[in-house]
N, C-alpha and C positions, 0 to 999 in steps of 0.2 A: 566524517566517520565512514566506516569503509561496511557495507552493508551486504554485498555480493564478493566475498571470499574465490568462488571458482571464475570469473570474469573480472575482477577488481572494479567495481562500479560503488564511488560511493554516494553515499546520502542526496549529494548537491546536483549531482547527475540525475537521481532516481526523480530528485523534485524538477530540475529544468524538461526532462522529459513529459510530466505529468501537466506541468504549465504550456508545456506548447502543444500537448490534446486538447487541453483545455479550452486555448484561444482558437482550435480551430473548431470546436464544437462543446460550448460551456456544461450540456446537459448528456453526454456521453459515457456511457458507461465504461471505466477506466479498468482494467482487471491487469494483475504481474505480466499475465502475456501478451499485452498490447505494449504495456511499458517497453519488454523484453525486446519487441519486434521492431518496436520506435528506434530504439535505440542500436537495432542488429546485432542483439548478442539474444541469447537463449540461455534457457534454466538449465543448469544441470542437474547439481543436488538438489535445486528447488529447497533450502532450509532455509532460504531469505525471505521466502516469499510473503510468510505470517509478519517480518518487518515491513516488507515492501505496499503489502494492503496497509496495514497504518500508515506509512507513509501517505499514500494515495488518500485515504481517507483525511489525514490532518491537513494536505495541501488542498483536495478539493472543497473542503469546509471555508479552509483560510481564502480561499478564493472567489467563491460565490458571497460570502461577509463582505470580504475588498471590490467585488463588484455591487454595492449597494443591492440585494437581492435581498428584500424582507424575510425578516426570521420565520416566517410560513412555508416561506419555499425550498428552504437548506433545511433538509433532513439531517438530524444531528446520526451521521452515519454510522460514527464511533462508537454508540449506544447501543447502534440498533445488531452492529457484528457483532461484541462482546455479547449480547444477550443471546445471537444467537446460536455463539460458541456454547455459551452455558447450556442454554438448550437443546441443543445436541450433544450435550455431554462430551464438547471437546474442548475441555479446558486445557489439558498441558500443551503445553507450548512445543511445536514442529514435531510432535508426538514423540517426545524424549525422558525417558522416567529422568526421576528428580536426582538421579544417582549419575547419572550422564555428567562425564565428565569430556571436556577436548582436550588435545595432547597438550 
């Protein structure tokens, strides 16, 4: 699935990237612009980015599980962002009303 529209970078990319931060430092904090940098492309419109962190969040979860790391130590991350989207009262998505439509 094709996730970066301005650099054509899809899905399979965004996770072999996050996989090989990972092996080089399993407790790392991952963010789009390390991803971006790993990889030598950069954001442009940055509207990928709210996919790009679940990404990052669903592979660094699936990863820490697959390296036998007790369920004490994987913060269930996914949780813990969507809560605190709601909490900051930023729930739409890449800050686009619901009327937003692409060409």
């Amino acid at each position: 699935m094709l996730v970066c529209h301005c650099n054509l970078i899809t899905e399979k990319e965004i996770e072999a990237t996050i996989l090989d931060l990972l092996s080089a430092d399993p407790w790392q904090l991952i963010v789009p612009a390390k991803v971006y940098h790993a990889m030598r492309k950069r954001g442009r419109c940055c509207g990928c980015f709210p996919n790009v962190v679940e990404t990052i969040i669903r592979v660094t979860e699936d990863y820490h599980l697959r390296m036998n790391h007790s369920e004490g130590d994987v913060v269930t991350f996914l949780d813990r962002v969507r809560g605190l989207r709601t909490h900051d009262g930023r729930t739409l998505n890449e800050g686009r009303s619901e009327n937003h439509r692409a060409a």
